[in-house]
C-alpha atoms as one frame of an Amber mdcrd trajectory, in Angstrom:
protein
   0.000   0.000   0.000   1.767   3.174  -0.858   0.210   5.654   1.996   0.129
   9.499   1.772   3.442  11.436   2.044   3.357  13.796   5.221  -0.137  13.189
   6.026  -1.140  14.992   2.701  -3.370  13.558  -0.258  -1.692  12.380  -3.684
  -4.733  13.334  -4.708  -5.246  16.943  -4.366  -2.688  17.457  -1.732  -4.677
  18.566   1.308  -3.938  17.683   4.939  -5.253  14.037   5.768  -6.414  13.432
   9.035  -8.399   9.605   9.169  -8.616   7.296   6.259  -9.916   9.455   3.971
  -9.071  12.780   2.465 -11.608  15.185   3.979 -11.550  17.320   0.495 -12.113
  14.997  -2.535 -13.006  11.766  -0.687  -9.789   9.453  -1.912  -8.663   6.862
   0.280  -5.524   7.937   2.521  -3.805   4.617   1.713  -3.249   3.813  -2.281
  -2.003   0.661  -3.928   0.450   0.084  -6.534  -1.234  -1.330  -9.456  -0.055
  -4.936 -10.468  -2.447  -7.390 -12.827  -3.548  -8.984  -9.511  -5.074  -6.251
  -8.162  -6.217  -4.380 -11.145  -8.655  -7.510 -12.038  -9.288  -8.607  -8.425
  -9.622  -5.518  -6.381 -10.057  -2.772  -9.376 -12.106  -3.656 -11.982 -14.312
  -6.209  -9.561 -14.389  -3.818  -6.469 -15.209  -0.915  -9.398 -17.924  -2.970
 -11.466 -19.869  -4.362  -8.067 -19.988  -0.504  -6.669 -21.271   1.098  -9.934
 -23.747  -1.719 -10.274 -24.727  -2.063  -6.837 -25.904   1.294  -7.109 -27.881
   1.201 -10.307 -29.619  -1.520  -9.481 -30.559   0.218  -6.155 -31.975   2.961
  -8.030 -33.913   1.100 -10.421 -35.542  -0.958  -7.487 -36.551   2.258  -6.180
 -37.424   3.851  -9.306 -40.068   0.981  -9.939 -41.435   0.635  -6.520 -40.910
   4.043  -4.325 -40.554   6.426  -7.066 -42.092   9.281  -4.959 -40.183   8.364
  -1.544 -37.160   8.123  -3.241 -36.999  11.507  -4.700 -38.127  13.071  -1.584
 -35.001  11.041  -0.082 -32.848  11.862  -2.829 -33.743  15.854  -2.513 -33.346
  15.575   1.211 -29.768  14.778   1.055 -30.063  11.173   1.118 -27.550  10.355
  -2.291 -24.566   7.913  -1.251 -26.464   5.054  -2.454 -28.401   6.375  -5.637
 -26.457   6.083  -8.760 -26.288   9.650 -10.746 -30.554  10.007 -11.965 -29.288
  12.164 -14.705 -26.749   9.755 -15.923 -29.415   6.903 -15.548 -31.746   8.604
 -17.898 -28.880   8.777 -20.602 -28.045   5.187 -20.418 -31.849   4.105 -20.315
 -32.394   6.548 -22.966 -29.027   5.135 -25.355 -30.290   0.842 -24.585 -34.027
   1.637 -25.785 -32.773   3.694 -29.284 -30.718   0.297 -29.438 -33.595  -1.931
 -28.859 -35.634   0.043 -31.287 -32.883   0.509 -34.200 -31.922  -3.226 -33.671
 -34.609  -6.000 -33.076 -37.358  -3.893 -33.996 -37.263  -4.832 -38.174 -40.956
  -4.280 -38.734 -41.162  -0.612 -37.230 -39.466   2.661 -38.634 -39.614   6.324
 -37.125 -40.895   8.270 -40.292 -40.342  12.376 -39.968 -41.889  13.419 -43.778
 -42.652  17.554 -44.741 -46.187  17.477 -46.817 -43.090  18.244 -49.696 -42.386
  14.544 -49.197 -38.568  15.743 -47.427 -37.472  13.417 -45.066 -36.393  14.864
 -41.433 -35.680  11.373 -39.600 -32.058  12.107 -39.129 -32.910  15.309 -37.737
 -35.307  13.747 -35.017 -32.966  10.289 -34.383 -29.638  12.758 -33.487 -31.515
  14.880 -30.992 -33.253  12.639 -30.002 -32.131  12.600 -26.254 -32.794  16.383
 -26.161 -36.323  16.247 -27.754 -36.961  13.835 -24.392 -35.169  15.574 -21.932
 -37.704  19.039 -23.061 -40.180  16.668 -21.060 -38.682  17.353 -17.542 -38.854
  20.914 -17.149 -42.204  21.069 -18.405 -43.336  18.135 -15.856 -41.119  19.847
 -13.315 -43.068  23.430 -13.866 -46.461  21.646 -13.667 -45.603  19.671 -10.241
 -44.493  22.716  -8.562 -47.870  24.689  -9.725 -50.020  21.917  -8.032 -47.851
  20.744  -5.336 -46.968  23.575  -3.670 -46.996  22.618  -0.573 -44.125  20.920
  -0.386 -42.052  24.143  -0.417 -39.280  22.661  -3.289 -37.222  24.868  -4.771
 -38.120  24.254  -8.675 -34.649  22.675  -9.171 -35.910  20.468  -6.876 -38.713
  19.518  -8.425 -36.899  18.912 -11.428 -34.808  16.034  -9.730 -37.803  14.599
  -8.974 -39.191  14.281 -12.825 -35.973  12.837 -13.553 -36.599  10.021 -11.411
 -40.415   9.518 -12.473 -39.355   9.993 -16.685 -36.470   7.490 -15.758 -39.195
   4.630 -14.261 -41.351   6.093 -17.709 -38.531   5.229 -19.507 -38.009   1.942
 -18.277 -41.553   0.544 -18.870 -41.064   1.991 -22.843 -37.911  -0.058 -22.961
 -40.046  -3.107 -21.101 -42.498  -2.926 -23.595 -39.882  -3.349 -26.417 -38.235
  -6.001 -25.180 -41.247  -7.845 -24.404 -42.401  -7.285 -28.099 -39.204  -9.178
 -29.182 -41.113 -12.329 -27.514 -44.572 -11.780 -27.537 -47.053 -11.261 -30.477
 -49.753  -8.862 -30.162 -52.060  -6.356 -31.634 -50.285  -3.351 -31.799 -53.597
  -1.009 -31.340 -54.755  -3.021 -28.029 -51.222  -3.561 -26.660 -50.425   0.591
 -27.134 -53.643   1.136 -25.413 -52.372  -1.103 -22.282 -49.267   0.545 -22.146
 -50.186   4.155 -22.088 -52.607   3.769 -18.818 -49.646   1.719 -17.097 -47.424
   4.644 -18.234 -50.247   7.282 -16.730 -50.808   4.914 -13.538 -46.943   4.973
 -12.691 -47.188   8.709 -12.836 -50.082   9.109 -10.804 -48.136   6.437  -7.866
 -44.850   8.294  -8.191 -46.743  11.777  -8.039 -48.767  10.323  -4.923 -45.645
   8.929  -2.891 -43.978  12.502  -3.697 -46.942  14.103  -1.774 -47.965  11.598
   0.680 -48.229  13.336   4.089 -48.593  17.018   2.540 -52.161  16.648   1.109
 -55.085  14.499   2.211 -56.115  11.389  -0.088 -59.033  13.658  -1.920 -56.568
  16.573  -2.366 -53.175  14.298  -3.637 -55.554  12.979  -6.353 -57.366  15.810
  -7.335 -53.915  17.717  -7.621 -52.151  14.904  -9.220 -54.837  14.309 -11.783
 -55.293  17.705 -12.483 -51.691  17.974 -13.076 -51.270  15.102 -15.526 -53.877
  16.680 -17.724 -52.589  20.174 -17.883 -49.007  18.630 -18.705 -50.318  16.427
 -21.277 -52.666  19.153 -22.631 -48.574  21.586 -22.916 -47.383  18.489 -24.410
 -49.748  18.261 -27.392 -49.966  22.222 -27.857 -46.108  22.193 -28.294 -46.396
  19.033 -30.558 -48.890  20.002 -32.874 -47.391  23.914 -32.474 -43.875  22.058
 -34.265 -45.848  19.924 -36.463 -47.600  22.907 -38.129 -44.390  25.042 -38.104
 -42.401  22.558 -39.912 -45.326  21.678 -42.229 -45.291  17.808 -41.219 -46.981
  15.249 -42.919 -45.870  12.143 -41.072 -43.888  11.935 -37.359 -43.915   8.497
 -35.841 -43.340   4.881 -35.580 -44.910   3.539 -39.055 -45.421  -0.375 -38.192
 -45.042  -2.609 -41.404
């Protein structure tokens, strides 16, 4: 183990007092890298940590989406894995599902001139989702103002619920690698277990600040006026770029 020189970091060089530097967090006492320990302490140690944490956050995403944003906002973070991050690699592994396995779908962006705009869409796609959260995040601090969040706030918390969205999209993919079904009836199903997961997450986030009658009401109400921004804005770029087709055309 190749310890600190004078009680100082080799890290950033500040005073150490304990086992770990008090400014960036590295260990006091360093190894010397030799192909034992890179592949038994290293990359082992390194791969459990990361994934130890992810799949701590996707447990909670799926079954305490509300209580774990309201722990994640209060300071409670060692154990969640970055939400942000999350969203990017959840995000990245359901384009690659899509572009992939799915041979008898294709996303179709046509001008009434007949001009294609697919690539367009496909390379922004991650910010075309991401416009979602601060639009969700505006409408829960409207209706839940009770909880006295800083908007910010309430931004970290529709990360976390378009995350567990996310993940039943990519669910539903990967199940339709397996499964036949009617496309119509099976789109149907998914949207109200997309809408029900909302309406959970949004009722664990402010459980113990409303009563029953007045969570639902708000969280209801709140679902509809964020869907009814979401289709103003759609249709508002559909018009403006003179669209004729934008979605997934099923062969």
């Amino acid at each position: 183990m190749t310890e600190a020189v004078d009680n100082k970091c080799l890290n950033c060089g500040a005073p150490i007092l304990g086992a770990f530097c008090h400014s960036c967090g590295q260990s006091a006492n360093i190894h010397r890298f030799t192909l034992a320990s890179f592949f038994t302490h290293d990359v082992v140690h390194g791969v459990w940590h990361v994934d130890k944490g992810i799949f701590f956050t996707l447990k909670e995403i799926f079954f305490r989406p509300g209580y774990a944003a309201r722990a994640y906002i209060g300071g409670k973070r060692r154990s969640y894995f970055n939400v942000l991050t999350l969203a990017l690699l959840i995000i990245a592994f359901t384009l690659f599902v899509s572009d992939k396995f799915e041979t008898s779908s294709e996303f179709v962006v046509r001008t009434s001139s007949g001009e294609r705009l697919d690539d367009i869409v496909v390379n922004n796609i991650k910010l075309f989702l991401f416009s979602f959260l601060p639009i969700f995040a505006w409408c829960t601090s409207l209706f839940f103002k009770r909880l006295k969040y800083y908007y910010a706030e309430h931004l970290v918390a529709a990360t976390f619920f378009f995350n567990g969205f996310m993940l039943l999209i990519l669910l539903q993919k990967l199940l339709a690698l397996v499964i036949n079904y009617d496309y119509l009836i099976w789109y149907s199903i998914h949207i109200a277990i997309q809408v029900a997961y909302l309406a959970f997450a949004c009722y664990q986030f402010v459980q113990g600040s409303y009563s029953v009658a007045g969570a639902l009401w708000r969280i209801f109400s709140m679902l509809f006026f964020f869907t009814c921004i979401c289709l103003v804005l759609l249709l508002s770029i559909y018009f403006a770029l003179d669209l004729q087709e934008f979605a997934w055309v099923y062969h």
